[in-house]
C-alpha positions as CSV (number, residue, x, y, z in Angstrom):
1,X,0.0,0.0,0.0
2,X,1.2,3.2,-0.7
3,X,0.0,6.7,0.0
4,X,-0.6,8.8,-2.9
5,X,-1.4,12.3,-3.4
6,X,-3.4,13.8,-6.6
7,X,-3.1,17.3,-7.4
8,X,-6.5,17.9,-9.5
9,X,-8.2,15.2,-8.6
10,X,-11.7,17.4,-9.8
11,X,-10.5,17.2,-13.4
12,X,-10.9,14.4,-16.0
13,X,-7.5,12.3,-16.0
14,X,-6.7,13.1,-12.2
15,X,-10.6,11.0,-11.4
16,X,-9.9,8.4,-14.1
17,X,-6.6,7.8,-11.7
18,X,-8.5,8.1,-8.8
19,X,-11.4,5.5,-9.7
20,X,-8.6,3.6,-11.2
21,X,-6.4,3.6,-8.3
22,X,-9.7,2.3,-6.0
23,X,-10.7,-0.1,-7.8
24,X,-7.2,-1.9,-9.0
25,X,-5.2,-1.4,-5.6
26,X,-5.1,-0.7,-1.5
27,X,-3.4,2.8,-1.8
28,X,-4.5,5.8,0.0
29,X,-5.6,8.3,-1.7
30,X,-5.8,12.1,-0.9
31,X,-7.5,14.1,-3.0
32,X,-6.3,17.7,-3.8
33,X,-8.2,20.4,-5.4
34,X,-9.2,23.8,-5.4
35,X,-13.3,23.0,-5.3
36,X,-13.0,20.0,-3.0
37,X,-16.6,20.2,-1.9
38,X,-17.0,18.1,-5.6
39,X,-15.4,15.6,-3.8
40,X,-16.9,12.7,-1.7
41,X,-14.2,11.3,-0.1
42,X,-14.7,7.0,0.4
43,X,-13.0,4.8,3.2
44,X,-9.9,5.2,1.4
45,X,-9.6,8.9,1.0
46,X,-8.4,12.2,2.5
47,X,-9.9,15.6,0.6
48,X,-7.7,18.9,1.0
49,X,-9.4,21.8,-0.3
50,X,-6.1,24.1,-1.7
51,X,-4.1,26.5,-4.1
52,X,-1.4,24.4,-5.8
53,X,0.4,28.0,-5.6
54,X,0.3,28.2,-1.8
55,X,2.8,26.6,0.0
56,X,1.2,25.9,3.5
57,X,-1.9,24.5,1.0
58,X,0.7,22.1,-0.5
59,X,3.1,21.2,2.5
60,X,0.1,20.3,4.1
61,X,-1.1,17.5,1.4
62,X,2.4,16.6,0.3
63,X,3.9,15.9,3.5
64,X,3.6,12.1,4.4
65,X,2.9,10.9,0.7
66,X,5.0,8.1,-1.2
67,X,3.7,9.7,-4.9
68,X,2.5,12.9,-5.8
69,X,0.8,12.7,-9.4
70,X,-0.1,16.2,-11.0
71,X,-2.8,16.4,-14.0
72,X,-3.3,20.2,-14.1
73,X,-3.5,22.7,-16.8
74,X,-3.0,26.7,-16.9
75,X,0.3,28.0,-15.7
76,X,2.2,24.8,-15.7
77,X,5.3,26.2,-14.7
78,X,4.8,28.3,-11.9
79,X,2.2,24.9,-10.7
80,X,5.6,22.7,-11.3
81,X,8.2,25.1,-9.5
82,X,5.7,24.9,-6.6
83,X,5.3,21.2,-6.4
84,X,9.3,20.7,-7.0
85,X,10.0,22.9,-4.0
86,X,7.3,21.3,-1.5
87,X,8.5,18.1,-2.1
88,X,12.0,18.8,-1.7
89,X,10.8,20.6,2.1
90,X,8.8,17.3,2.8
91,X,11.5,14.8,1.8
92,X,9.0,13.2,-0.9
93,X,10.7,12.2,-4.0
94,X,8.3,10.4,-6.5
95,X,6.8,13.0,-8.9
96,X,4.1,11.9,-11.9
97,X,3.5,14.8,-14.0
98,X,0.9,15.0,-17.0
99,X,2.3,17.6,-19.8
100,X,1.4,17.1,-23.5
101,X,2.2,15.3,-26.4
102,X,4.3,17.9,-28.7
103,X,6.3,19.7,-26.1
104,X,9.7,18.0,-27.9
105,X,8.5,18.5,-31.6
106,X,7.8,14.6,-31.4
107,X,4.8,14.7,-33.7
108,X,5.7,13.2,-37.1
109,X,3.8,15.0,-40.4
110,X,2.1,11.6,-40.6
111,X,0.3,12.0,-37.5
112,X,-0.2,15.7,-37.3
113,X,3.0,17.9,-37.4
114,X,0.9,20.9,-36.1
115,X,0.6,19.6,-32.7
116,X,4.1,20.3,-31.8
117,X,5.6,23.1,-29.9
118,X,6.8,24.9,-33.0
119,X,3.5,25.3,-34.5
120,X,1.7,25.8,-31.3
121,X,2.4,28.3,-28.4
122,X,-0.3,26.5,-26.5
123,X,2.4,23.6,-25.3
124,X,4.9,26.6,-24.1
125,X,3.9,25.9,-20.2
126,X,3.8,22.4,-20.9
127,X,7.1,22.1,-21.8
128,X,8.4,24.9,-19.0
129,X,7.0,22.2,-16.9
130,X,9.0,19.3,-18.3
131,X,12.3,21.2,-18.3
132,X,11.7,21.6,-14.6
133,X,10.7,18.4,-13.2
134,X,13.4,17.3,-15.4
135,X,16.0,19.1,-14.1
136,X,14.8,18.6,-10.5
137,X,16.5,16.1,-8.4
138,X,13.1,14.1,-7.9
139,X,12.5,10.6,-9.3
140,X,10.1,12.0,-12.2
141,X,8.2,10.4,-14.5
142,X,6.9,13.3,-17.2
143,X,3.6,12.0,-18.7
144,X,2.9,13.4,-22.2
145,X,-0.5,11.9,-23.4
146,X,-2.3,11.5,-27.1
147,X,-6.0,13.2,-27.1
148,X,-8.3,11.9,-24.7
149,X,-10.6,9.7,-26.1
150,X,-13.2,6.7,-24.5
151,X,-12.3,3.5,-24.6
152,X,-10.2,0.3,-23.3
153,X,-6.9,0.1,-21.9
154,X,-5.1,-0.3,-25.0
155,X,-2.0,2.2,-25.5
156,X,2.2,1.9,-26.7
157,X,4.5,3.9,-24.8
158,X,7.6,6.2,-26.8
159,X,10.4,7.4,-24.8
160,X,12.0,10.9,-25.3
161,X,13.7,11.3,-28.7
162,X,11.1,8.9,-30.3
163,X,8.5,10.1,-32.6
164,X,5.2,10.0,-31.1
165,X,3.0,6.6,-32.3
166,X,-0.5,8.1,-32.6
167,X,-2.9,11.1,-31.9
168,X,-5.0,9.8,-29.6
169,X,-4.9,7.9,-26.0
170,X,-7.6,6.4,-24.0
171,X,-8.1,8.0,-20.3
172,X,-8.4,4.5,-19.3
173,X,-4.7,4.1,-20.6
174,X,-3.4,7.2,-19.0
175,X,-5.0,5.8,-15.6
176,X,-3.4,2.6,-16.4
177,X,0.3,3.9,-16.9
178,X,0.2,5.6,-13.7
179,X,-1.3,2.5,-11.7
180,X,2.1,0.8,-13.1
181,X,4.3,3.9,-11.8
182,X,2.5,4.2,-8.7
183,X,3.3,0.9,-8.1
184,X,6.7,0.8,-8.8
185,X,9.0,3.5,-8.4
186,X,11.8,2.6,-11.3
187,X,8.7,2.2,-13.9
188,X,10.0,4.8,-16.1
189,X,11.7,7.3,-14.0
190,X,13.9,9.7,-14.9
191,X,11.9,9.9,-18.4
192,X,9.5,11.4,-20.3
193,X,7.3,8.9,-22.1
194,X,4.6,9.8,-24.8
195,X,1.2,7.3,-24.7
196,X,-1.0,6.8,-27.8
197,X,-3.3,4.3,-28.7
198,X,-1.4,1.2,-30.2
């Protein structure tokens, strides 16, 4: 059992973890958000109503965990140079981050060349992220989904430096991949790793 924390655990990949994490293993779970009262907490769970940008708010949910997984979106890297430093002051060193497929100019033309950071100034705080989980002394996976879509668990995994396999990724998958990093704490780290369906 381990104790993991989700930072946006109201949004749609951080509750595909959550109910995927319930369901498929003994972990605790807390729950972090900014509109916790959406949140039900079960037998399980801990809810901590907070601003990812306010460091009593996360020293308070960080502190004890084994895994901190991060699915946000906005100003990813002011949220990342927050989450680096609190772990570091709470001696918690196994970081999941979500960021975006393109951030590396991965996308081949085959699959959508337009998508990548060079065409699109959307994926600049994605990639501000990565470079600073990267270069943090944490043991980091970086996370850097397809498009969501429905379906099964059915998804291939490309490392940094390899061009991305597909558009698309199944939330189920996403939830899947981290399950397998929660659980085991050299399952990718120190990478980045693109997911798309197979």
């Amino acid at each position: 059992m381990k104790k993991v924390l989700i930072i946006g655990a109201t949004g749609t990949i951080g509750s595909a973890v959550r109910e995927t994490l319930l369901n498929e293993t003994d972990n605790q779970l807390t729950l972090f958000a900014r509109s916790a009262s959406r949140l039900k907490a079960g037998e399980r769970e801990t809810v901590i109503a907070g601003d990812v940008t306010n460091d009593r708010d996360l020293d308070q949910a960080i502190a004890g965990q084994d895994v901190v997984f991060v699915a946000l979106s906005g100003a990813l890297g002011r949220f990342a140079n927050k989450i680096v430093a609190a772990m570091d002051r709470n001696d918690v060193a196994r970081l999941l981050f979500i960021t975006s497929m393109g951030i590396y100019d991965e996308i081949p033309a085959s699959i959508g060349a337009s998508g990548n950071l060079s065409h699109n100034s959307m994926l600049k705080s994605y990639r501000e992220a990565a470079d600073i989980v990267e270069g943090s002394d944490l043991n980091y996976t970086v996370i850097r989904p397809g498009w969501f879509t429905g379906g099964p668990v059915d998804y291939e995994i490309t490392k940094k430096g390899e061009p991305f396999g597909g558009h698309d990724v199944s939330i189920s998958s996403i939830a899947d991949f981290v399950k397998n990093a929660v659980a085991d704490d050299n399952y990718y780290s120190h990478d980045s790793v693109g997911l798309n369906s197979k």
